[in-house]
Each structure stands twice: as C-alpha cells, then as structure tokens.
N, C-alpha and C positions, 0 to 999 in steps of 0.2 A: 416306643420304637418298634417295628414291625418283628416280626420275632427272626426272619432270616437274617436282615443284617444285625440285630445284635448278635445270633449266634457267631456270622462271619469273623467280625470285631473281638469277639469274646475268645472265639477258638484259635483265634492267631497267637501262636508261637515260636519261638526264634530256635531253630531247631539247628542241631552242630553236627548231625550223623544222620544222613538218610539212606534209602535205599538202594544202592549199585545199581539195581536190575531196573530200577524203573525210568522210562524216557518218557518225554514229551513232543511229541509229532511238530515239527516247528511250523504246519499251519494252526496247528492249536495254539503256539509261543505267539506267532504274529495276533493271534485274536486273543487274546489274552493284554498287548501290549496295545493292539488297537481299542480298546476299552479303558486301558491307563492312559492314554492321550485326549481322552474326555476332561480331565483334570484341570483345574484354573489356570490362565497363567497372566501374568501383568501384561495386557494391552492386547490378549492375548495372541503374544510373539511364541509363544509354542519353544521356547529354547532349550531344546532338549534333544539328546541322540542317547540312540542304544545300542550295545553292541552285545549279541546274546553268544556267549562260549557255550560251544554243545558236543565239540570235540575233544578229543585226547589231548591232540596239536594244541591246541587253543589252552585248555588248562594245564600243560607243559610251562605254558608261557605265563601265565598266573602266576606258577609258583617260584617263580623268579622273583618275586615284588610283594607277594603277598606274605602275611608273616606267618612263622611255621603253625600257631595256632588256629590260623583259619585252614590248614590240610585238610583237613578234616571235611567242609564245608563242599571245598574246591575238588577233593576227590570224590568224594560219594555223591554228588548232587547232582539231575537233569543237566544242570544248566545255572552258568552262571550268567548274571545280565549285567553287565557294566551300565552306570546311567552318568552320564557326562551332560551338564549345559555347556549351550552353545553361544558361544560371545557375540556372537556374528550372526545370530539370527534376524535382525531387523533387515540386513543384506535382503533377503526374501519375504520381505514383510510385503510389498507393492506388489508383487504376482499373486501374495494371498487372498487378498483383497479384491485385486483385479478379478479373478476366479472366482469370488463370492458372490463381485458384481454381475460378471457375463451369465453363471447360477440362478441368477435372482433373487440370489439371499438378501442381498444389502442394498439398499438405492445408492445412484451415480454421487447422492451428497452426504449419504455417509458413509460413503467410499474417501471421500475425499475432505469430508472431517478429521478422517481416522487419519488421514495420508499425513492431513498436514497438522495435525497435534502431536502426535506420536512418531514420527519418522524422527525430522527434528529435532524430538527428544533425545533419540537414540543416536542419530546420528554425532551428536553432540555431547554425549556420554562420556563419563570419566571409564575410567578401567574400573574401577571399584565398583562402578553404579551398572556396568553390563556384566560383573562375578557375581553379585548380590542378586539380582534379577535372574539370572541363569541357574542358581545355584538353589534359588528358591521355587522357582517352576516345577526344576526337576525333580527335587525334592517332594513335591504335590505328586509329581507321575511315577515316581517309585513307592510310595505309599498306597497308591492306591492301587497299583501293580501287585503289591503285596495280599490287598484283597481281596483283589478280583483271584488272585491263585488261588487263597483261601476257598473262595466259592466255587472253584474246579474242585477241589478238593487235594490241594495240592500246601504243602509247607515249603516255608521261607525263614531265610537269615538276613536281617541288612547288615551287611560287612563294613565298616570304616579303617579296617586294620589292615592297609597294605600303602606302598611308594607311591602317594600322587602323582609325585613325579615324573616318575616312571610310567604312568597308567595310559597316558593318551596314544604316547609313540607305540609304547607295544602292540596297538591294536589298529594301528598306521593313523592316526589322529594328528591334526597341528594341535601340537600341547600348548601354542599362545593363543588357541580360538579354543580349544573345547576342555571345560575344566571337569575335574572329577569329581564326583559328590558322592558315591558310594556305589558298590557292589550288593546286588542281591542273589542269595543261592536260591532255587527250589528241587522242589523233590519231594519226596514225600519220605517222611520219618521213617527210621529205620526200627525205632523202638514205639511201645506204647506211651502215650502222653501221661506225662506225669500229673498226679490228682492235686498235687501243689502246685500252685502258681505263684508267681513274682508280685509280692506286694506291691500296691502304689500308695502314696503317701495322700493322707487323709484333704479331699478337694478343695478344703478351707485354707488349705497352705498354700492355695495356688490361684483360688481366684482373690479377685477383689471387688465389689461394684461401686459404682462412683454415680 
C-alpha cells in the first residue's frame, strides 16, 4: 500500500473534542466534499445530499435532536456535515446522462442502455429498495469524506446518535425523500492523539473464502 494512504487510513480517528478556534474556509468544505462525491454508487444514481452546519444558528438547532453526549462534538467542531440519501434521486437520473451524452462522455447507446435498464428499475422500486440504495451510496460518500479530511489534515467523528426523525425537517429537507444516515463532525483535535489505539478484532473472525 503506498505509504500516504495507509498513513491517511491509519491516523483516522474519532475524535469527541476539538479545537474552538479552528475553521474551515467552506470553499475548502465544498472541495473537500467534491472529492467525497468521487465515491461508488449503485447505477451510479449519486443519491446523496449534504447539508454542511458551520454556524452558531445551525448547531443551536442540532442540539435540539442530537443527544447531550455528542455536545461535545457539535460545539467545538468546524463543522458539522449532516449526510442524508436521497430517495428520489433516479428523478434526475435522465438529465445526468443526457449531459454525459451532449460532454461526450457516454455514446447516444449507452446513454440509452442506461436509460432504459435502470430508470425502470428505479422507477418501479419498493420503499425499502430506494432506503437501501440511498443509505448505502451515502454511506460510501461520508467515509470517504472522512478521508479525504484526514489528508487536509483535518479530524472527524461519525455521529449516529441523535433524532432521525427529526433530522431532515430541521434542515428544511422532505423527511419522506431524504433519509438520514449519519452526522459527521470535523475539526481538528483539541488534544494530542493518544498513543493507544482501538483494538480490532483478529481478521480471521471476519473473513471467509469460499
């Protein structure tokens, strides 16, 4: 493995206290986020929104829904990223394509492979098969979101501990199109890294090969 991303990989940690004073310029956030959008995603419908809190206002309303133990996270950190999939993204799947095509990325027939394999899919989706898809996209673009800060030099937390429920409207979102998959804080630590790290449990427990 090259030695920077392993360092990347290796030095990520989930950090609960950063530093007040330090911000993130949000055309560094958008380039940051436009790098986490490089990410796989099924058919690639891209279904995924971000909604980056960088104000006071903004995590005021956090802690309304989030649980008092992530305080911590939500007050001291740049910036929190809400990452929500989008149910409704195949909606915009034909203008993506189309602009691929008029680009010259894609020819007129695989424009129109795509159109008509995967449109139909989608459009004929249960609810569970467009939560599943969206939840797992996004999932790819917050982890790798996590990274790429990592190689700013920048620490993260992924959050899962506050009111789904709650998550979409607060941030003016239709909560039956855009479901919430997790919160991520960054910032950069407030302390030095601690020389322990989080065991993982030995890889033979985890793989198998067949």
């Amino acid at each position: 493995m090259p030695q920077e991303i392993e360092t990347v990989m290796t030095k990520r940690q989930s950090i609960r206290e950063f530093d007040p004073k330090v911000k993130i310029s949000r055309d560094e956030m958008t380039a940051m986020l436009k790098m986490a959008i490089t990410a796989p995603s099924a058919c690639n419908l891209q279904a995924w929104k971000f909604i980056v809190v960088d104000t006071p206002a903004g995590k005021e309303k956090l802690r309304h829904y989030f649980m008092p133990f992530n305080f911590p996270q939500v007050d001291t950190s740049a910036a929190v990223v809400l990452f929500f999939g989008n149910k409704l993204a195949y909606k915009k799947y034909r203008k993506l394509w189309q602009g691929m095509y008029k680009a010259k990325k894609v020819t007129k027939e695989a424009m129109e492979a795509a159109l008509n394999t995967f449109m139909p899919l989608y459009e004929h989706a249960s609810e569970a098969m467009l939560k599943t898809d969206a939840t797992i996209d996004t999932s790819l673009a917050a982890m790798q979101f996590m990274l790429i800060a990592q190689a700013h030099g920048y620490d993260t937390n992924a959050i899962a501990g506050y009111d789904a429920s709650k998550a979409a409207e607060s941030v003016g979102l239709d909560p039956e199109q855009f479901v919430p998959v997790m919160a991520v804080a960054i910032g950069k630590s407030a302390k030095a890294p601690v020389a322990m790290r989080t065991s993982r449990y030995d890889i033979g427990e985890s793989v198998d090969y067949q």
